[in-house]
N, C-alpha and C positions, 0 to 999 in steps of 0.2 A: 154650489158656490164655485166660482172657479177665479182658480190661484193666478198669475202670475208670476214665472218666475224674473229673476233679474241677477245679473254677474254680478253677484258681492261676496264674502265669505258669511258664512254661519258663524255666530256669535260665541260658542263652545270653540273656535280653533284658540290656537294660542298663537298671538304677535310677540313681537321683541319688547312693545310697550304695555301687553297689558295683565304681566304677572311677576311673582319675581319665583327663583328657583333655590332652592334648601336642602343643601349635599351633606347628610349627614353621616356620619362613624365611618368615612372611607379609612380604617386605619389597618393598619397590621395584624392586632389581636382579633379582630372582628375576622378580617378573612381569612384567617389560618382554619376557621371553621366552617367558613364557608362551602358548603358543596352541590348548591340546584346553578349553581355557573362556573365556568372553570374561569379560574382565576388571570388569564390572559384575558378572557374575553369582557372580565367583567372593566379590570385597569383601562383595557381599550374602550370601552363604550363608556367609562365616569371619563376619561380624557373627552371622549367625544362630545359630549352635552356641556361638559366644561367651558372647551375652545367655542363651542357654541352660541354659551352664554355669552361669554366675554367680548365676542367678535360682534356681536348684534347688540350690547350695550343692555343686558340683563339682566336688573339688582341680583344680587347673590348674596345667600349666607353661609358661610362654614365651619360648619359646627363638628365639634368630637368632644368623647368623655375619658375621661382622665387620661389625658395625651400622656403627661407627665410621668404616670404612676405606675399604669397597666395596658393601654391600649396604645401605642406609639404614636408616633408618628400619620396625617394626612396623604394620600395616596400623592405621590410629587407629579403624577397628571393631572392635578385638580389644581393644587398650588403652583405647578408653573403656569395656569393659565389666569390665575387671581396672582401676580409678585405683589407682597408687600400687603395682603388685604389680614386684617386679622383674624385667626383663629378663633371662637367662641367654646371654650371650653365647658362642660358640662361633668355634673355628678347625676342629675335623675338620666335615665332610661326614656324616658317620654321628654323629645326637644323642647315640647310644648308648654312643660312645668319649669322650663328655665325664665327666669324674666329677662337675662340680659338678649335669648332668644328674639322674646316676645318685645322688648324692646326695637329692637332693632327691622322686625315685622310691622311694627308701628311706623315706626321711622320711613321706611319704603312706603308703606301707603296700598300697598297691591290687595283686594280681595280675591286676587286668583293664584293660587300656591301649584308650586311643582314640586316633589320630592321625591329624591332618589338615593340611597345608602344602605348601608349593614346595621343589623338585618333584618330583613323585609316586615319578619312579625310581632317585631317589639319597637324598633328605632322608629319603623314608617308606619306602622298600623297606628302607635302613639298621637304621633302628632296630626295626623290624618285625620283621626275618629275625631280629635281635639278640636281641628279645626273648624270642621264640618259642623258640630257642634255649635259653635259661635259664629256662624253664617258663612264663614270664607266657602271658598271651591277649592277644591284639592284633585290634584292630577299626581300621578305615580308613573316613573319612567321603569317600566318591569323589569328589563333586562341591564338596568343600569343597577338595582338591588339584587340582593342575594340571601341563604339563609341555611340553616346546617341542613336542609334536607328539601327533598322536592318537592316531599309534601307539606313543608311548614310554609315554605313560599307559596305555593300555591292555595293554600290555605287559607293564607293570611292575603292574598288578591282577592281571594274572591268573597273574605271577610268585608274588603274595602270597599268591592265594586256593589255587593249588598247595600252598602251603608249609601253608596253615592258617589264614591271616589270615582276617577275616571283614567281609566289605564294608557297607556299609549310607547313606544319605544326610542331607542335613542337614535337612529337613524330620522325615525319620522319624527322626531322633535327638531332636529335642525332643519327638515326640508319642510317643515310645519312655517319654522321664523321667516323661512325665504319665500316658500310658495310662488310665486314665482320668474320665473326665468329670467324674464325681462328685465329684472333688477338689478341693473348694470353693477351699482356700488355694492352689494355683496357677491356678485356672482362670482367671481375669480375665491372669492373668501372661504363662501360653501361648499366651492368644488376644491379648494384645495384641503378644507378639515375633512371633508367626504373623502378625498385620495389617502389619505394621512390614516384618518379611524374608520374609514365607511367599509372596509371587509370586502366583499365579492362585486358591493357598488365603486367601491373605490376602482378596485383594478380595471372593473372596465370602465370609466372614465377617462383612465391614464390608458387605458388600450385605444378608445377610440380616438381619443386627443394625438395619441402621437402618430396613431396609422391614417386618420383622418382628420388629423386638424377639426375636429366636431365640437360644435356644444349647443346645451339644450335650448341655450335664450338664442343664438344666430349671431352670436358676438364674435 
């Protein structure tokens, strides 16, 4: 039999319209325990997917549990890039057992979930196995979660990726939304969150931009 191929993407990428994304326990008590990421790198990469979201117009939920009581405060790289969006507060451990959660998962309408927070083996394993269970798709951004040890994290990935989850990172989730270049109206957008949070892609960005006026689309 023979295939054809033809220039379209594969139906597993992720667009800016066809999932929504759910940041969950980014707080303080969660990552004082955190140790399979250092904790610059993790703020930096929940800012990145954040600004990601936001810029490309991608329902968002954010959720924490007992902000109030025991777990502080939201990472303020998440929230300065949602002003004004509500917090969803929680008592279960599993997002998935909240209704105001699930509510609002309704509300969006997406059968394609992205999740990413603290930690890895209880917060995202939860709602993940959850989801998958009731038909959704579930993608996990790895290096945007974290968990008290290397092996729980990783444990708990490839508890996920058994079951079906589908893993992928925070850099290649914003260059996922863009893909590419030619996209006049985000380009200037990508490459400035990419200079901002994108790490060793950033600097050279901003290297080659200022010694060569370069960029990737021919803008």
């Amino acid at each position: 039999m023979t295939i054809t191929a033809t220039p379209t993407p594969g139906s597993s990428l992720v667009s800016p319209a066809n999932h929504a994304l759910i940041l969950i326990d980014f707080q303080s008590q969660m990552s004082f325990a955190t140790k399979s990421i250092d904790a610059v790198a993790l703020r930096n990469n929940a800012a990145l997917i954040s600004h990601a979201a936001k810029g490309f117009g991608v329902p968002t939920i954010l959720t924490t549990v007992a902000e109030k009581s025991f777990s502080g405060p939201m990472f303020s790289e998440i929230t300065d890039a949602f002003p004004g969006q509500k917090l969803l507060d929680r008592t279960s451990m599993n997002t998935w057992e909240d209704a105001a959660v699930i509510e609002e998962v309704n509300r969006i309408g997406k059968t394609r979930l992205v999740f990413a927070g603290l930690w890895t083996s209880v917060c995202i394993v939860g709602p993940t196995l959850s989801a998958l269970d009731q038909g959704f798709e579930a993608y996990v951004i790895a290096d945007a979660c974290g968990d008290v040890s290397d092996e729980a994290h990783e444990r708990a990935m490839e508890r996920m990726i058994q079951a079906g989850v589908r893993p992928m990172t925070s850099l290649q989730y914003i260059l996922e939304l863009q893909r590419d270049w030619a996209r006049a109206e985000t380009y200037d957008f990508t490459t400035g969150v990419a200079k901002k949070y994108g790490g060793a892609y950033g600097l050279g960005i901003v290297y080659a931009k200022t010694m060569f006026g370069a960029s990737e689309g021919g803008h």
